[in-house]
C-alpha positions as CSV (number, residue, x, y, z in Angstrom):
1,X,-60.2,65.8,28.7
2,X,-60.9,63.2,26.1
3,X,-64.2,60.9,26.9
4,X,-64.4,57.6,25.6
5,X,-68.0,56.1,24.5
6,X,-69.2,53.1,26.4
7,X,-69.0,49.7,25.5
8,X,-72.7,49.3,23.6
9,X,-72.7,45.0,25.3
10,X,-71.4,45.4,28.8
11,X,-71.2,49.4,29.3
12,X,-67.1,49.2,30.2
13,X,-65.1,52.0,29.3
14,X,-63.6,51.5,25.2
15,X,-60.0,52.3,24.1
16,X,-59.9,53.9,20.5
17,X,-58.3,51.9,18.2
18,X,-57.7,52.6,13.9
19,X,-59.3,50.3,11.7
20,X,-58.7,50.9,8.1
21,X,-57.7,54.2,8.9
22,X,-61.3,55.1,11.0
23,X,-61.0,55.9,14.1
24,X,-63.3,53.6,16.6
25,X,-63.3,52.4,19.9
26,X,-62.4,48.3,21.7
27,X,-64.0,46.8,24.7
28,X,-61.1,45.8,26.4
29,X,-63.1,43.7,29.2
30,X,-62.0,40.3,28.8
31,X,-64.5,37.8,26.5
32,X,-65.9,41.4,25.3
33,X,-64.0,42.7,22.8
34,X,-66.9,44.7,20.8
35,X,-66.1,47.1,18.7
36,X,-68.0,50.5,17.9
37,X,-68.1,53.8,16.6
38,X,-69.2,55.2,19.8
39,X,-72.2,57.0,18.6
40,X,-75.7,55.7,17.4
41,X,-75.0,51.7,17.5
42,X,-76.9,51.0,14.6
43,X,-74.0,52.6,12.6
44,X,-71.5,49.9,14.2
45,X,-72.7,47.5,11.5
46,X,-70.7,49.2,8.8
47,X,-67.9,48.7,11.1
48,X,-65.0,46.8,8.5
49,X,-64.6,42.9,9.2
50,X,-61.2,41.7,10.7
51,X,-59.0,38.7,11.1
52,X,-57.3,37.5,14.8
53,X,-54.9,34.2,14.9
54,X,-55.2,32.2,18.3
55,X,-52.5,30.9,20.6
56,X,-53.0,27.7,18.4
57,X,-52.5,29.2,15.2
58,X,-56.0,29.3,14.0
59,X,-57.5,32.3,12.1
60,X,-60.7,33.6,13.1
61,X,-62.5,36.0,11.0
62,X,-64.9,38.7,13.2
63,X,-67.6,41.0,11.9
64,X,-67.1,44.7,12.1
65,X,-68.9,44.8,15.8
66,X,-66.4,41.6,16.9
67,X,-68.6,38.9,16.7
68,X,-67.0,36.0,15.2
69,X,-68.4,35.5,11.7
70,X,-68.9,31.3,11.9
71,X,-69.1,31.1,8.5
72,X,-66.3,32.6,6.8
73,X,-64.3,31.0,9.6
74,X,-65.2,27.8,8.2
75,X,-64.5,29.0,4.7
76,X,-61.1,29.9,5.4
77,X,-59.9,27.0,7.2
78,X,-61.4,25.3,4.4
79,X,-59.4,26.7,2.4
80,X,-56.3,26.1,4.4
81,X,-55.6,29.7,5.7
82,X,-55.8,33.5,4.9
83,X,-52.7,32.6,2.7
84,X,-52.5,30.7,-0.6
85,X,-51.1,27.5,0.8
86,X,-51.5,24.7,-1.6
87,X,-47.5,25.1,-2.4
88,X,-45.0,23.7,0.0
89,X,-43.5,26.7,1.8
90,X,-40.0,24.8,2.3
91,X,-38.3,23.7,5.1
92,X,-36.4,27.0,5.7
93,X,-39.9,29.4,5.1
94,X,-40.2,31.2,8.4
95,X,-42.6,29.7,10.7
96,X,-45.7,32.4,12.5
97,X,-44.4,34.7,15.2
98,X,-44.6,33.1,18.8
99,X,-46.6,29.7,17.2
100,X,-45.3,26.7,17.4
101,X,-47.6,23.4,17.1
102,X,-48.5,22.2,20.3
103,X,-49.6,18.6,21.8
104,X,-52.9,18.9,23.4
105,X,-55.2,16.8,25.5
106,X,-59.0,16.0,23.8
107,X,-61.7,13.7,23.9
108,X,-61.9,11.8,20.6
109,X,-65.3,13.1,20.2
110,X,-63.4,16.8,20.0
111,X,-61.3,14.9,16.8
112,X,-65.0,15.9,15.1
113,X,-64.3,19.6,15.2
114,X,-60.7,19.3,13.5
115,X,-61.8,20.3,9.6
116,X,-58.4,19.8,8.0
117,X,-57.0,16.4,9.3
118,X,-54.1,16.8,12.0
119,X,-52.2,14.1,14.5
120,X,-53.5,11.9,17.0
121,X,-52.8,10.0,19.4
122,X,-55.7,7.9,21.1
123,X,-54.4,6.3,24.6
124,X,-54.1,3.0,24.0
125,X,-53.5,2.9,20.9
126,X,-50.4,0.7,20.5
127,X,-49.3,2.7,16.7
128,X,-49.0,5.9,18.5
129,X,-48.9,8.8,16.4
130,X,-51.4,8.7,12.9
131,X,-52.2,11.6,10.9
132,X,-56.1,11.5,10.4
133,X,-57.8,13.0,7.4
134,X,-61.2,12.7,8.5
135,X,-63.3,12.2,12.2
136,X,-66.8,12.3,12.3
137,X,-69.3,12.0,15.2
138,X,-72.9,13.5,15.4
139,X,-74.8,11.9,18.6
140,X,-78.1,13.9,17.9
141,X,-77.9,10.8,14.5
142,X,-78.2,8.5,16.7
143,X,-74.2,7.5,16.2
144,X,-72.2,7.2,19.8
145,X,-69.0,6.4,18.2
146,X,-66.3,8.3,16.5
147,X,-65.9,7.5,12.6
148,X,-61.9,8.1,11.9
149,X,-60.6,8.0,8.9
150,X,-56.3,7.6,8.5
151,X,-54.5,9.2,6.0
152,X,-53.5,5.2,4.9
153,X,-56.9,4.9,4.2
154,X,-57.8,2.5,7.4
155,X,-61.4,3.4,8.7
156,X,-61.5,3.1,12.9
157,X,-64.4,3.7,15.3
158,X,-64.2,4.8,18.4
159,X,-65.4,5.6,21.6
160,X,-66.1,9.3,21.9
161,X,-64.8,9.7,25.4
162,X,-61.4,8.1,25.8
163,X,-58.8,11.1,26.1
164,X,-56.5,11.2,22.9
165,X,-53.6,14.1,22.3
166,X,-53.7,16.3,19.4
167,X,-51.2,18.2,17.1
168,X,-52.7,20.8,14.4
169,X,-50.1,19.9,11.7
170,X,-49.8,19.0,8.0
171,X,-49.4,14.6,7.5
172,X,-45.5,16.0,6.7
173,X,-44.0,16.0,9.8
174,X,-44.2,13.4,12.6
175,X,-44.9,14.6,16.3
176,X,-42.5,13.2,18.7
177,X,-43.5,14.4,22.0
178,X,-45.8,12.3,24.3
179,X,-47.2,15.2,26.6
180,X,-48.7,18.4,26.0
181,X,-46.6,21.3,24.8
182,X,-44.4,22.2,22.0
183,X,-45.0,19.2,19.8
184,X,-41.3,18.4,18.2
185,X,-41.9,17.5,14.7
186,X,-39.8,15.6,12.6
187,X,-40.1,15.4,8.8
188,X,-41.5,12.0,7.6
């Protein structure tokens, strides 16, 4: 009879798992996820750092324990990926596993939390589709609107709540679908 250690966060029963060749042990209750050596938790923080990709094709980067570490997270999307991606893969390079981009429904405000410019759509907007480089909105400054820059250059602001749809892809290709799902690009 093997026993498993107990998850050191919520106390569920851990799966073992191989990390780097270690043997450790997952919290497989959902939102948990903590990782540990399943003996003196103190130890867990030598546990090795990892990578995950979302449904929406955004890398996270976790420490050892599975806390998500905010700032290299923010480093790496800064940097456009886990991948060196400043050359043009090509039209034929093979697209991720199972991702494709997808159309979603935000509030402008969320526009704020994109870091490396995407497609929007703000209802209402008569131009439709515009690739944005830049949106910025901090209430706590005092600012209730939405600062967006284009990628032409044109400098909007708007209201933080009107719902817009987003697309988390390169100014390349052109979204054409209007409601949320598989986004249909089309190369500009």
């Amino acid at each position: 009879m093997s026993v498993t250690p107990l998850c050191p966060e919520c106390t569920t029963e851990t799966e073992p798992i191989v990390v780097e060749g270690e043997d450790v042990f997952r919290c497989p209750a959902p939102g948990c996820g903590r990782r540990t050596y399943g003996t003196d938790p103190e130890d867990d923080q030598d546990l090795p750092s990892y990578t995950e990709t979302d449904e929406d094709g955004a890398v996270f980067v976790f420490h050892g324990t599975g806390e998500v570490d905010v700032e290299a997270t923010a480093e790496l999307a800064a940097q456009g990926g886990p991948d060196d991606e400043d050359q043009d893969p090509g039209p034929d390079a093979p697209v991720l596993a199972g991702w494709e981009p997808q159309v979603q429904d935000v509030r402008v405000k969320d526009l704020a939390a994109v870091l490396t410019g995407a497609w929007a759509w703000i209802y209402g907007d008569p131009e439709g589709w515009r690739f944005f480089t830049s949106a910025e909105y901090d209430a706590d400054r005092g600012d209730t609107t939405v600062t967006i820059t284009y990628s032409d250059g044109e400098v909007v602001r708007e209201e933080p709540w009107p719902q817009a749809r987003l697309v988390r892809s390169g100014p390349d290709a052109v979204p054409t679908a209007t409601r949320p799902g598989p986004a249909g690009l089309v190369r500009r």
